[in-house]
C-alpha positions as CSV (number, residue, x, y, z in Angstrom):
1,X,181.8,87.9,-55.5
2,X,181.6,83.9,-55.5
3,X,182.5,81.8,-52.7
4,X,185.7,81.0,-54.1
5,X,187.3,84.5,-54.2
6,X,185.8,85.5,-50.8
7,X,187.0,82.3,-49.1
8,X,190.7,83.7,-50.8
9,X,190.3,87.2,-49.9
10,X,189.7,86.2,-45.9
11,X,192.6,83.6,-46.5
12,X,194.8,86.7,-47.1
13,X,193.3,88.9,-44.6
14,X,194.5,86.3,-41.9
15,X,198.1,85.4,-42.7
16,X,198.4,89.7,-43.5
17,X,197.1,89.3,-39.8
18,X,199.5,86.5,-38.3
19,X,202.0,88.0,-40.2
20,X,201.6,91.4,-38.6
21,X,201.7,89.4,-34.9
22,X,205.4,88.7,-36.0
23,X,207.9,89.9,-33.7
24,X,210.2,91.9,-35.4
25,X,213.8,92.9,-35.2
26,X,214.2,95.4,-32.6
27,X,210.6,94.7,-31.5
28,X,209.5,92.8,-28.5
29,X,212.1,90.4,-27.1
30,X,211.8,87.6,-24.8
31,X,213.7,88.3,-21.6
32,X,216.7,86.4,-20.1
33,X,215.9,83.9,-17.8
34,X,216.5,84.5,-14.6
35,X,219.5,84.1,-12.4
36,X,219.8,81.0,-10.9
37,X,218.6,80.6,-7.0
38,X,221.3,82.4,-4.7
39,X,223.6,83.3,-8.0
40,X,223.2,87.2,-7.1
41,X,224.8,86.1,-3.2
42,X,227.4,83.9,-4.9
43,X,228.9,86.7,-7.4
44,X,229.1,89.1,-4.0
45,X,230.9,86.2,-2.4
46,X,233.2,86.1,-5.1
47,X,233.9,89.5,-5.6
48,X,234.7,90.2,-1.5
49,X,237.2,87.1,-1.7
50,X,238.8,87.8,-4.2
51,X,239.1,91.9,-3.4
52,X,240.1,90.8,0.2
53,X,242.4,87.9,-0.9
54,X,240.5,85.6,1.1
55,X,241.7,82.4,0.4
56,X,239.3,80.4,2.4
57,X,236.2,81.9,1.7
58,X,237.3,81.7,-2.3
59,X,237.8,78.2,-1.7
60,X,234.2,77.4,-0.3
61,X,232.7,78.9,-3.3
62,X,234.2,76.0,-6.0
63,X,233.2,72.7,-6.4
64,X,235.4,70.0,-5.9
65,X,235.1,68.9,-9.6
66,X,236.2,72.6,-10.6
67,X,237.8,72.7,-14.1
68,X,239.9,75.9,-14.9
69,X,240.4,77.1,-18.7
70,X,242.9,79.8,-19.6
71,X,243.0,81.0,-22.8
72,X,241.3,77.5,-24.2
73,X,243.9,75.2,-22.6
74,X,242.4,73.8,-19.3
75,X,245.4,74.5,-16.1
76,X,243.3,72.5,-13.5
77,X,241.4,69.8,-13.0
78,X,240.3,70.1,-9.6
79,X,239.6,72.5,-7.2
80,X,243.0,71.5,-5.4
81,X,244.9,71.5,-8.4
82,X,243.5,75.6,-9.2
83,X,244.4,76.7,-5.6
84,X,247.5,75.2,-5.6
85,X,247.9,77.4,-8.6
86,X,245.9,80.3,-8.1
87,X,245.6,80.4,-4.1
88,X,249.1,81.7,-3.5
89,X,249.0,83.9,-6.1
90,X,245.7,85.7,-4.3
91,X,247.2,85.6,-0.9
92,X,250.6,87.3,-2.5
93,X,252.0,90.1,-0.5
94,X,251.9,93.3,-2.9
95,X,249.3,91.5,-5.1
96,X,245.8,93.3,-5.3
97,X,242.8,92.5,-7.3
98,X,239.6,94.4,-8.5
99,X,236.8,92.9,-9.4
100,X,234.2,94.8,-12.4
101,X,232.4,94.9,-14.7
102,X,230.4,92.4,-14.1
103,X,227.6,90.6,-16.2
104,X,225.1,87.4,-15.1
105,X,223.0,85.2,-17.1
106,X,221.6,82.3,-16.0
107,X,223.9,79.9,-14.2
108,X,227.2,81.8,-15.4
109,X,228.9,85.4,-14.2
110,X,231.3,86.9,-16.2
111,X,233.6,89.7,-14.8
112,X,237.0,91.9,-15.9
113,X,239.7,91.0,-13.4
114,X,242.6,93.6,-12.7
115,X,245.5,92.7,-11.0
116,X,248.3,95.1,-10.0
117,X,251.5,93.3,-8.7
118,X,253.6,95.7,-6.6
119,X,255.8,93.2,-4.8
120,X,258.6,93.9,-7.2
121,X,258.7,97.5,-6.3
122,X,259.0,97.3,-2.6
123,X,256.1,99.8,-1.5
124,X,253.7,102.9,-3.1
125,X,253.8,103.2,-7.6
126,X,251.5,105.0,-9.6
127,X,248.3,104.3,-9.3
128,X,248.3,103.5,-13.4
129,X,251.1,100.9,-13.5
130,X,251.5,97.6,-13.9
131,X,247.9,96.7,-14.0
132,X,246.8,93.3,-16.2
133,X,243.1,92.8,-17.1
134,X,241.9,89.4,-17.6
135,X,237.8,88.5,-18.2
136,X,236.7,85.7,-16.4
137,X,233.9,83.2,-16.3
138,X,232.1,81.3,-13.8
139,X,229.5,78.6,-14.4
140,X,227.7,77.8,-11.9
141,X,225.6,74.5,-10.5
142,X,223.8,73.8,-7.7
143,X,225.7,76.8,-5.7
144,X,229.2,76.6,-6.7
145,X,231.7,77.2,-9.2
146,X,232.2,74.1,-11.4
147,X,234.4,75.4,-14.6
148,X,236.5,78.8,-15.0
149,X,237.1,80.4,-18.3
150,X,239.9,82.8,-17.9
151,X,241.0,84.9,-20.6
152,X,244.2,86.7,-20.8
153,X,243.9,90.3,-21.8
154,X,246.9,92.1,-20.7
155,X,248.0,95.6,-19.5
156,X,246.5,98.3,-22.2
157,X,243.2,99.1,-21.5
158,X,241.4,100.1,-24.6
159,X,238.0,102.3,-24.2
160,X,234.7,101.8,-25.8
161,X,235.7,103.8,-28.9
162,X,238.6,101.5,-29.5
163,X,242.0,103.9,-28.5
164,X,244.0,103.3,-25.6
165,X,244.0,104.3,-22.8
166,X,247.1,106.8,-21.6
């Protein structure tokens, strides 16, 4: 074999190599980064203020600069302007929110917010009426909640295969 074709043939035999290196679909994937410092502490913050309707401690969790989205439109430009908005609506008698699921990536949470108003009944209901469903994201910087992203999703709750929910 001359010089020329074995130069070729070990030309080949490394790009067959590099090629094999490759990562592939479904193969090795690079992991997320990680959340941002104290991001795990704020999302538990969140979660018990907003479960216990605790105006305050919600409060201390937003940046003054807060910006609040729903459905695309932004509804507050300020973190006075959202609790005007939003703080009564949490401290509402007959009013009760769950928090879950909930997912994190770095420097943003993203929950499903139910909230169940009973005030317009006057006491007990079902437990399966009248809840709405809304998925919500935070971003986060430097340890508090700058923008909101709330989207509407309404009061049929659909499960993973795609029917309702009786």
């Amino acid at each position: 074999m001359d010089e020329k074709a074995e130069s070729m043939k070990v030309r080949i035999l490394v790009a067959l190599v590099a090629f094999s290196l490759l990562p592939r679909a479904g193969g090795a994937q690079v992991p997320p980064p990680p959340s941002l410092p104290g991001q795990d502490a704020l999302a538990e913050r969140l979660v018990g203020a907003i479960e216990a309707k605790n105006v305050p401690a919600y409060a201390a969790l937003l940046s003054d600069g807060l910006r609040v989205f729903e459905d695309g439109k932004e509804v507050a430009g300020s973190k006075t302007e959202w609790l005007t908005t939003y703080g009564p609506k949490l401290a509402a008698e007959g009013v009760f929110f769950k928090v879950g699921p909930a997912f994190s990536s770095s420097g943003r949470l993203l929950f499903v917010e139910y909230v169940n108003s009973t005030a317009s009944w006057g006491g007990r209901i079902p437990a399966h009426c009248c809840w709405s469903h809304d998925a919500v994201a935070y971003d986060l910087v430097d340890g508090k909640i700058t923008v909101i992203r709330r989207l509407k999703g309404g009061d049929k709750a659909i499960r993973q295969q795609g029917e309702s929910v009786p």
